[in-house]
N, CA, C and O atoms as CSV, one atom per row, in Angstrom:
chain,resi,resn,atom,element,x,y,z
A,1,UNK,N,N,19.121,4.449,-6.880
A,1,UNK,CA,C,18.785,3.402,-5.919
A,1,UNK,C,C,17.340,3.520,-5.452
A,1,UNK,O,O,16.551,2.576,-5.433
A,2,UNK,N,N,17.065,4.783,-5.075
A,2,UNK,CA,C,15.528,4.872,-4.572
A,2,UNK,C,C,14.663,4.241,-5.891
A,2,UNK,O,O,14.179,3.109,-5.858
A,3,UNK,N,N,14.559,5.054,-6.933
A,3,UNK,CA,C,14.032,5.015,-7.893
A,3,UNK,C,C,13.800,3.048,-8.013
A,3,UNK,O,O,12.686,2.579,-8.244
A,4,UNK,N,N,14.720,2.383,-7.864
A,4,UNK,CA,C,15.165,0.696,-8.154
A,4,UNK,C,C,14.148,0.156,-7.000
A,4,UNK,O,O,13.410,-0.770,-7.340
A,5,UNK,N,N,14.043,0.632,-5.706
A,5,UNK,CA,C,13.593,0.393,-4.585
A,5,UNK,C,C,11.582,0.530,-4.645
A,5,UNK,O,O,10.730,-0.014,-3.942
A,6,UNK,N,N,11.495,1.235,-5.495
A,6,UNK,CA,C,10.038,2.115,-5.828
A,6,UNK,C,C,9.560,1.174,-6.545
A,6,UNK,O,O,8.453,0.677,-6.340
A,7,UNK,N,N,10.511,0.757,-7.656
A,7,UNK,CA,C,9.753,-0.279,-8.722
A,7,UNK,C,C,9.521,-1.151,-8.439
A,7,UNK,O,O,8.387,-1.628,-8.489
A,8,UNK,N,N,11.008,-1.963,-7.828
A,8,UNK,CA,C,10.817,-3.031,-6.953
A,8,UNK,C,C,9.349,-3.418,-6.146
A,8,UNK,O,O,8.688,-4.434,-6.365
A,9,UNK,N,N,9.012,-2.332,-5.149
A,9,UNK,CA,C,7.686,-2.728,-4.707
A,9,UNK,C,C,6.555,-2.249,-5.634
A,9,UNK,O,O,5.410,-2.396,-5.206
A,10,UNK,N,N,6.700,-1.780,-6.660
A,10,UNK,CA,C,5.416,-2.078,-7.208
A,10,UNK,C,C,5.542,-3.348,-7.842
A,10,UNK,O,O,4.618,-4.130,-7.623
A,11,UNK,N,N,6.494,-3.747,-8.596
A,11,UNK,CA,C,6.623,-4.892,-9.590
A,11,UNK,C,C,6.008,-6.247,-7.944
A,11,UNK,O,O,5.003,-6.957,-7.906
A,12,UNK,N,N,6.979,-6.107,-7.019
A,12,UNK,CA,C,6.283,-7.180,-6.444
A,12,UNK,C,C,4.445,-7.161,-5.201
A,12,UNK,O,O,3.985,-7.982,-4.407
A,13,UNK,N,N,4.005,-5.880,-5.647
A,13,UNK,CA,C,2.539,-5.670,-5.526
A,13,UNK,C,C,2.112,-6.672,-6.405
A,13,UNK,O,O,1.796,-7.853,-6.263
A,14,UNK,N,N,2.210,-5.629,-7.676
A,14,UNK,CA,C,2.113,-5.968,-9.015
A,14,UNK,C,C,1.433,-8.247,-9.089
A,14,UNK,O,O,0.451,-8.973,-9.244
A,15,UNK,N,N,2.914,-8.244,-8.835
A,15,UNK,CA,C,3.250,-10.021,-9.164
A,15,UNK,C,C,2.306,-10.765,-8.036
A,15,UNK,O,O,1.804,-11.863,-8.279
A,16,UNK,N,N,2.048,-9.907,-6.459
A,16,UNK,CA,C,1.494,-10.834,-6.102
A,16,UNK,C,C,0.133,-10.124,-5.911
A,16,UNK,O,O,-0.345,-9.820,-4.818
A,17,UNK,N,N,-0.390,-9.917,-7.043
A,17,UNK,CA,C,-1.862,-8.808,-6.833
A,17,UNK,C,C,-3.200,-10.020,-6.307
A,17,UNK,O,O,-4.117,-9.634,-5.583
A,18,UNK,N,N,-3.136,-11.069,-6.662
A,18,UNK,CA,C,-4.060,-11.744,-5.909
A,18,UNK,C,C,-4.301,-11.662,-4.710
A,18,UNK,O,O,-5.395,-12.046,-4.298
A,19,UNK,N,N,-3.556,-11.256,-4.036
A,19,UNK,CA,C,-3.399,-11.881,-2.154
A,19,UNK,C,C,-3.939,-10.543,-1.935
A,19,UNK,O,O,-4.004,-10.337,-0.724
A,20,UNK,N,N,-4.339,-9.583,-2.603
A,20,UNK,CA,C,-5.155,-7.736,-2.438
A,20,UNK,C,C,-6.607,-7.694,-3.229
A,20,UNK,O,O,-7.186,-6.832,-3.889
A,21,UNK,N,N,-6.913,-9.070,-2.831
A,21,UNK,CA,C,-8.648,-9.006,-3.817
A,21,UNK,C,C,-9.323,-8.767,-2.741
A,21,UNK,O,O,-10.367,-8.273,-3.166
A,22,UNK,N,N,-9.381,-8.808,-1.614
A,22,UNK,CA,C,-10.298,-8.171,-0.964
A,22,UNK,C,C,-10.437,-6.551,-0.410
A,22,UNK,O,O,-11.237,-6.109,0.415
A,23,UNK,N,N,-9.166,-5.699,-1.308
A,23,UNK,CA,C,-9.283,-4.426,-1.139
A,23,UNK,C,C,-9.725,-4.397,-2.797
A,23,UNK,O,O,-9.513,-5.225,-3.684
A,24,UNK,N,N,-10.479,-2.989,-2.822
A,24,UNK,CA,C,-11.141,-2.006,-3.939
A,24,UNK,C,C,-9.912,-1.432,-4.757
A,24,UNK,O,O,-9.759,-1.261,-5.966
A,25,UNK,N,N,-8.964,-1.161,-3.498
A,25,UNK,CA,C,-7.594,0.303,-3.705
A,25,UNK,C,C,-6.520,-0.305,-3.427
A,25,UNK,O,O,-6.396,-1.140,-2.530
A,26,UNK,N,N,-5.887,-0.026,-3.985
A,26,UNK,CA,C,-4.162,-0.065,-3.123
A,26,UNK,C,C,-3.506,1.202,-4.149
A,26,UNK,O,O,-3.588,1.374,-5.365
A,27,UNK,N,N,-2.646,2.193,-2.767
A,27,UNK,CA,C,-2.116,2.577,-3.331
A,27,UNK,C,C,-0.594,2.931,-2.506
A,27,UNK,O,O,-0.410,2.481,-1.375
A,28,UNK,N,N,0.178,3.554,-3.016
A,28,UNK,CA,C,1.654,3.923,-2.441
A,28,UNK,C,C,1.593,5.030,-2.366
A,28,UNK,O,O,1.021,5.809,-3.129
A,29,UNK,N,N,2.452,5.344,-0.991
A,29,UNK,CA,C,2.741,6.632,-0.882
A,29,UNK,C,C,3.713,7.098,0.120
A,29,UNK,O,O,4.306,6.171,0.670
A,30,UNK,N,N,3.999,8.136,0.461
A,30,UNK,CA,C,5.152,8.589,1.809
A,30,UNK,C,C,5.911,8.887,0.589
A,30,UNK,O,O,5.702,9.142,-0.597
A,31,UNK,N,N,7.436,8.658,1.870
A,31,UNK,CA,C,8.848,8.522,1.546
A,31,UNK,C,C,9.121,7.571,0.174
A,31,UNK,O,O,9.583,8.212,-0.771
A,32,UNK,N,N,8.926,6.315,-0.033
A,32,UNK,CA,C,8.788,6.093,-0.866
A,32,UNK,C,C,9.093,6.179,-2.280
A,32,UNK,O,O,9.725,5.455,-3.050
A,33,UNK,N,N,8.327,7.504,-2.427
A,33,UNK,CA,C,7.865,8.083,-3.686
A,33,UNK,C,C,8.459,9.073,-4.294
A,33,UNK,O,O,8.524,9.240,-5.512
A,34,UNK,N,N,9.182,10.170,-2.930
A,34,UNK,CA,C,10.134,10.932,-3.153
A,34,UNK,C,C,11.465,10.829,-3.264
A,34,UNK,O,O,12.017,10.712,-2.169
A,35,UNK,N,N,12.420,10.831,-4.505
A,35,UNK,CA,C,13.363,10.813,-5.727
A,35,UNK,C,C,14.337,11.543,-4.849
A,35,UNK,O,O,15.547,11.510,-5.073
A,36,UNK,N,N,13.839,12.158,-3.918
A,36,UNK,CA,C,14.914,13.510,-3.363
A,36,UNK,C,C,15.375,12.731,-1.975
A,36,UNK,O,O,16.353,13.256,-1.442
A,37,UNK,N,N,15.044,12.011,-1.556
A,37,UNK,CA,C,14.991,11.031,-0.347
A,37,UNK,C,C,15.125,9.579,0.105
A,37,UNK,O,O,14.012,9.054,0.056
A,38,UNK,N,N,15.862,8.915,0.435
A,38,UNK,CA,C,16.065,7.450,0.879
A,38,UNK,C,C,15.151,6.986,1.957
A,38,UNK,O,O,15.257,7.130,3.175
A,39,UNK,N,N,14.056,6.286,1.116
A,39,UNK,CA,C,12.741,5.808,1.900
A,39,UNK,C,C,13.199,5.270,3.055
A,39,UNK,O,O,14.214,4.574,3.083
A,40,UNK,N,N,12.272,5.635,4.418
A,40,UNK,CA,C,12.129,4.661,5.005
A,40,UNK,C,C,11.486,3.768,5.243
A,40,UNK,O,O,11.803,3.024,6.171
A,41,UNK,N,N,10.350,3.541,4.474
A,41,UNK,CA,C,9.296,2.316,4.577
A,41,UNK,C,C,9.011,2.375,3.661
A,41,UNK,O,O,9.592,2.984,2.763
A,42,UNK,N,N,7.589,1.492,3.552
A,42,UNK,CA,C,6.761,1.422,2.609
A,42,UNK,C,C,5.469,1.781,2.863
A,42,UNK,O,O,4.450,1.117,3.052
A,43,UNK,N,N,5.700,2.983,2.833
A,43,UNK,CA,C,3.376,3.218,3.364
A,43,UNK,C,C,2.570,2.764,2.247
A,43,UNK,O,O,2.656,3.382,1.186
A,44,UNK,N,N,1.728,1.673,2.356
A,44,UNK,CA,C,0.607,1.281,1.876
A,44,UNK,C,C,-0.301,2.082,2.337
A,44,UNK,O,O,-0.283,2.566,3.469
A,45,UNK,N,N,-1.527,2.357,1.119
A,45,UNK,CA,C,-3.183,2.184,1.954
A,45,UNK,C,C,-4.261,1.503,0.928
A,45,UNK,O,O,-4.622,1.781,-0.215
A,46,UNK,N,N,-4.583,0.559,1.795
A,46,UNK,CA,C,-5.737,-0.305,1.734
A,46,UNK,C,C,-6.876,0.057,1.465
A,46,UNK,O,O,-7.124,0.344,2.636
A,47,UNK,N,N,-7.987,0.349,0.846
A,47,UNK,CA,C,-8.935,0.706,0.779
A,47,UNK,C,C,-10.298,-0.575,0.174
A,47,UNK,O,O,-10.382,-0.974,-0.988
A,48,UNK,N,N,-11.202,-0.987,1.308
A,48,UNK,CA,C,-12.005,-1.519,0.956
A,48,UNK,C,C,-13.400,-1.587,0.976
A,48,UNK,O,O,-13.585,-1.112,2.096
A,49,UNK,N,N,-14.768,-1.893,0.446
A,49,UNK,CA,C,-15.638,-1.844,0.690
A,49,UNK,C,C,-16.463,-2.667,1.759
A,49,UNK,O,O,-17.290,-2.225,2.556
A,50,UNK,N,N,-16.072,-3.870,1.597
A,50,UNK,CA,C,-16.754,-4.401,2.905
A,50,UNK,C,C,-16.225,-5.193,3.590
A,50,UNK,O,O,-15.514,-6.047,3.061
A,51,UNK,N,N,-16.409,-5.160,5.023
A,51,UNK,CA,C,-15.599,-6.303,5.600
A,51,UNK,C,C,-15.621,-7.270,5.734
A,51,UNK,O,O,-16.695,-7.871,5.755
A,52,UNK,N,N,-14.292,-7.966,5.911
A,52,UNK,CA,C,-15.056,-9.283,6.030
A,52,UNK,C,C,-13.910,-10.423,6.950
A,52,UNK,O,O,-12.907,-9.800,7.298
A,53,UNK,N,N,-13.891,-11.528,7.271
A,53,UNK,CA,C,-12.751,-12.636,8.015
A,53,UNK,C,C,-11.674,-12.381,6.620
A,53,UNK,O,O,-10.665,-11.721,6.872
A,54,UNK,N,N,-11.811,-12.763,5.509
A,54,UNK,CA,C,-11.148,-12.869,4.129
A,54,UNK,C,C,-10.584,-11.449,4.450
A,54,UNK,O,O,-9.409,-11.703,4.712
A,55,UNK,N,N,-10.675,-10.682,4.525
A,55,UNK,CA,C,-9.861,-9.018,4.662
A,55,UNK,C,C,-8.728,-9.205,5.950
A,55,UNK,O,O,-7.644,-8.623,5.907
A,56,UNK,N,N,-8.998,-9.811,6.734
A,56,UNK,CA,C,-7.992,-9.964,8.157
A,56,UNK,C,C,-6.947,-11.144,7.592
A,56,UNK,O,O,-5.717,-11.079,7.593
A,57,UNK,N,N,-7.618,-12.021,7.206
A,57,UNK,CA,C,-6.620,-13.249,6.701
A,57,UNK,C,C,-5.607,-12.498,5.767
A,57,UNK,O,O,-4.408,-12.748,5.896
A,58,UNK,N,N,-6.060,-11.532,4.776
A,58,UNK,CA,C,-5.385,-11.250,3.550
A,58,UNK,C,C,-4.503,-9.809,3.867
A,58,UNK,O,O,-3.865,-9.240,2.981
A,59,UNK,N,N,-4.561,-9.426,4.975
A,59,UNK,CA,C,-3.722,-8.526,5.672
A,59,UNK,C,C,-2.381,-9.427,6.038
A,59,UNK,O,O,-1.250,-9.072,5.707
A,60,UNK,N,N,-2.677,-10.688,6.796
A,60,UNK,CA,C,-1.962,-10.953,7.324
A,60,UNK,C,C,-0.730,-11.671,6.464
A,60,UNK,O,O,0.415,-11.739,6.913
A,61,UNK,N,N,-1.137,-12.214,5.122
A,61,UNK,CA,C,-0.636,-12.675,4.103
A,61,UNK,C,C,0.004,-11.882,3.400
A,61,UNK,O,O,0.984,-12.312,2.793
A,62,UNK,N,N,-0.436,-10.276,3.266
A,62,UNK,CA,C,0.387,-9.550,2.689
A,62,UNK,C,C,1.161,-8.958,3.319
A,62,UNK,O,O,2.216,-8.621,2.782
A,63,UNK,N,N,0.830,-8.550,5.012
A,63,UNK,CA,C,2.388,-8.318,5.618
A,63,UNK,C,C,3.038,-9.424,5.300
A,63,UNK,O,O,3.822,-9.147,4.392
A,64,UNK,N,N,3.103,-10.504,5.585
A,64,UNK,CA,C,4.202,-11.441,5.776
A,64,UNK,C,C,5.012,-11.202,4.261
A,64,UNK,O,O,6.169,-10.796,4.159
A,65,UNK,N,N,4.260,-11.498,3.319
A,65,UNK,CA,C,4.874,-11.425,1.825
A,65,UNK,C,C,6.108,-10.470,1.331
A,65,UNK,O,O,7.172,-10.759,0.783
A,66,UNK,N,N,5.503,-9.119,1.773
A,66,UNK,CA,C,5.885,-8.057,1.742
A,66,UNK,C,C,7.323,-7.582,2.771
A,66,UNK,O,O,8.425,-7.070,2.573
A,67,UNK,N,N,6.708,-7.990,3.689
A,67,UNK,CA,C,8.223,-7.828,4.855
A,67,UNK,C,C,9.305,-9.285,4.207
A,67,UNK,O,O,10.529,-9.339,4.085
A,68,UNK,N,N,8.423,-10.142,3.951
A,68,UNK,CA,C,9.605,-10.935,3.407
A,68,UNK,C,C,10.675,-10.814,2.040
A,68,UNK,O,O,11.864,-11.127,1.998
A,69,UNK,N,N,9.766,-10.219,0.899
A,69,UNK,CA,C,10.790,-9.862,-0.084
A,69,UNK,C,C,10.988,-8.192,-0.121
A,69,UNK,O,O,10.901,-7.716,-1.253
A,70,UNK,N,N,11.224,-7.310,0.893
A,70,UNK,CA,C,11.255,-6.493,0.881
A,70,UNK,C,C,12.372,-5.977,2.575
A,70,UNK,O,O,12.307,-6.195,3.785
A,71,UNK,N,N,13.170,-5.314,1.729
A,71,UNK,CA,C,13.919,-4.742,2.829
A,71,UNK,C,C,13.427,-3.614,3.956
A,71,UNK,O,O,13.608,-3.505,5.169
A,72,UNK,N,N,12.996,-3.136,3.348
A,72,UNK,CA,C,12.374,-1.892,3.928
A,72,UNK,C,C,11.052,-2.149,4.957
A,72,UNK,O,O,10.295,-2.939,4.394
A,73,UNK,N,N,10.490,-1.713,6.369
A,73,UNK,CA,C,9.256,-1.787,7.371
A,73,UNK,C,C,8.371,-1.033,6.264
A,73,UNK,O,O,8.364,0.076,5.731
A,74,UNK,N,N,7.541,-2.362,6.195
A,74,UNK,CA,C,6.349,-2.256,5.531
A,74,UNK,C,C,5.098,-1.510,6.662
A,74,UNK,O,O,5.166,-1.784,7.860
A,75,UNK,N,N,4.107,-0.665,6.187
A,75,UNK,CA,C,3.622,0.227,6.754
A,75,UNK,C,C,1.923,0.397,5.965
A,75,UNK,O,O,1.665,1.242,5.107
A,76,UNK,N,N,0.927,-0.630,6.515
A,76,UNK,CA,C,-0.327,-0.810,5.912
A,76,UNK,C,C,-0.927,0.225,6.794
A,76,UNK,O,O,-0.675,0.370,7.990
A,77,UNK,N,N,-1.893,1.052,5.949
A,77,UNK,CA,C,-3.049,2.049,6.172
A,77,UNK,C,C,-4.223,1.159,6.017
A,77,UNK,O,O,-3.754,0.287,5.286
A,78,UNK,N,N,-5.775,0.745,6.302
A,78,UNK,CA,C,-6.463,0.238,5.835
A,78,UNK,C,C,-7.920,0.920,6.458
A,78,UNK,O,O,-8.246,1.154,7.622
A,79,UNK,N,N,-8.679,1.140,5.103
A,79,UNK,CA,C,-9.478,2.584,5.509
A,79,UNK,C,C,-10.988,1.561,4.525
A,79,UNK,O,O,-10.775,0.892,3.513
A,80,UNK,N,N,-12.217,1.707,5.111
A,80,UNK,CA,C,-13.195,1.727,4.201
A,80,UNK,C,C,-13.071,2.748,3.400
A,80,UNK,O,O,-12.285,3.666,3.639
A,81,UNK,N,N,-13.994,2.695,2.140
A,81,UNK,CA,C,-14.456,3.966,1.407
A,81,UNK,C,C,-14.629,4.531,2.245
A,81,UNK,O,O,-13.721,5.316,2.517
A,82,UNK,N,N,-15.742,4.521,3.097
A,82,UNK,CA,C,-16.444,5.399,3.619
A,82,UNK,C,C,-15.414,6.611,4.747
A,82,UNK,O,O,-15.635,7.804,4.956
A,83,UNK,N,N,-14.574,5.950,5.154
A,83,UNK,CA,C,-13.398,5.929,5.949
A,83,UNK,C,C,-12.364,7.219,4.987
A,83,UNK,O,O,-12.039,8.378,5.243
A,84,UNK,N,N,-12.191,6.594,4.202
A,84,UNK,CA,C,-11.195,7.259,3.302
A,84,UNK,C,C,-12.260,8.752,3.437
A,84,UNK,O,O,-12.005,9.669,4.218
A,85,UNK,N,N,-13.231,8.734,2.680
A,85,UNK,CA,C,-13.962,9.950,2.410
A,85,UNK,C,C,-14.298,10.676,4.143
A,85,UNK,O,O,-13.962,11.855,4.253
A,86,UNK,N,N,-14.693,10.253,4.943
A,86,UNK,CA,C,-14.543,11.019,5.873
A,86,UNK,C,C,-13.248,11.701,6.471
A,86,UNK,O,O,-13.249,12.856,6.897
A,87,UNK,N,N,-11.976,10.744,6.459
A,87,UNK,CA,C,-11.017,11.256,6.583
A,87,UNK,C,C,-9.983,12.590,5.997
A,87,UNK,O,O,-9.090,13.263,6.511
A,88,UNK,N,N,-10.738,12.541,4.452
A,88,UNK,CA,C,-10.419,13.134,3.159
A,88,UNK,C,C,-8.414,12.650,3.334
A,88,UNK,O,O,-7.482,13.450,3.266
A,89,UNK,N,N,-8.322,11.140,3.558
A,89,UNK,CA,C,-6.864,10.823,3.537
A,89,UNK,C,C,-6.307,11.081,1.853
A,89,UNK,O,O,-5.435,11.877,1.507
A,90,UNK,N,N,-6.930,10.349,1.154
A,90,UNK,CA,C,-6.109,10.628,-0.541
A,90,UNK,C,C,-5.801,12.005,-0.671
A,90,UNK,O,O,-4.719,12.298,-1.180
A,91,UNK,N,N,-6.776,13.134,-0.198
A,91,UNK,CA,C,-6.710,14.479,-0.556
A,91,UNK,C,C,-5.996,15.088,-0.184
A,91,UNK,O,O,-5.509,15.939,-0.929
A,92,UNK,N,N,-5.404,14.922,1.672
A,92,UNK,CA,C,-4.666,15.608,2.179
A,92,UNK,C,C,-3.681,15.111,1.370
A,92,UNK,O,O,-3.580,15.946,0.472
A,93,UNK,N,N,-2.990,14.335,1.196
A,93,UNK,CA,C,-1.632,13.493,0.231
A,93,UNK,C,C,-1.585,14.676,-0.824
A,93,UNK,O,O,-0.486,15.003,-1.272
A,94,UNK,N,N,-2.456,15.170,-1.138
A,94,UNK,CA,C,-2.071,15.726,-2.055
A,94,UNK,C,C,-1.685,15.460,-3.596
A,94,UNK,O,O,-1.109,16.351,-4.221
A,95,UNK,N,N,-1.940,14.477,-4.085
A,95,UNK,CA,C,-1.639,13.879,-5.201
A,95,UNK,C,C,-0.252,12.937,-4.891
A,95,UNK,O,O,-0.047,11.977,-5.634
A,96,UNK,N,N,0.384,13.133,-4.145
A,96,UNK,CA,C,1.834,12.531,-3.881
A,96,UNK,C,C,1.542,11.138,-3.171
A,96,UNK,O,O,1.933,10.771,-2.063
A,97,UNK,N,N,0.772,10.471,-4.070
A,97,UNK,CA,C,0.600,8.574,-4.492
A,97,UNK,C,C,0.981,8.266,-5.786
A,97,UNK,O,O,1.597,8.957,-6.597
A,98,UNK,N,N,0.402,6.800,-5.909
A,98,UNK,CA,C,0.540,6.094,-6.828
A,98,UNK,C,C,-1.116,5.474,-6.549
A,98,UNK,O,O,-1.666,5.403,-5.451
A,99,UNK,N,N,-1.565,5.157,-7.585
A,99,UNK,CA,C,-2.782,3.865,-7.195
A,99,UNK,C,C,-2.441,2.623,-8.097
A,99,UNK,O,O,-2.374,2.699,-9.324
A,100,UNK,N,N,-2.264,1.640,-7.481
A,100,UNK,CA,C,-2.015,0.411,-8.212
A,100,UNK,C,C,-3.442,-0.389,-8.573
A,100,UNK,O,O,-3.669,-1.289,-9.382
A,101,UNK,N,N,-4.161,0.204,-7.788
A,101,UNK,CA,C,-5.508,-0.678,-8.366
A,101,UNK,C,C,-6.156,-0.127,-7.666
A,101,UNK,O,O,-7.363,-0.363,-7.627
């Protein structure tokens, strides 16, 4: 079931990858990902280079999307590069993502 639940949101990332052109990154991660565990969300993180009105609009389009064909509390991270690298967020993770783009 998890495993069905995992694909599920990538296949529908995946399908609606337009509405994520104003991020660089997307990737998955958390609960999620772990096989040993019944997710409780969906942690996204966002990663983009510059900001812009088009980045707020396209947040708001992909929560809605996402909470709508998706059972599970969707859970957006959204970090500049620059952001990401100061934070060192991918690193602490530890490899335990996915990057979809």
């Amino acid at each position: 079931m998890d495993i069905l639940v995992r694909c599920n949101v990538i296949d529908l990332i995946n399908q609606y990858i337009e509405i994520f052109n104003s991020f660089d990154n997307i990737y998955l991660y958390g609960s999620i990902l772990d096989t040993s565990k019944t997710p409780n969300d969906v942690d996204i993180l966002l990663i983009y280079s510059k900001y812009s009105n088009n980045l707020i609009n396209d947040l708001d389009t992909i929560s809605f999307i996402l909470k709508k064909m998706n059972n599970l509390p969707i859970d957006l991270t959204v970090l500049s590069i620059e952001e990401e690298k100061d934070t060192n967020f991918l690193e602490r993770l530890k490899s335990k993502y996915v990057k979809l783009k």
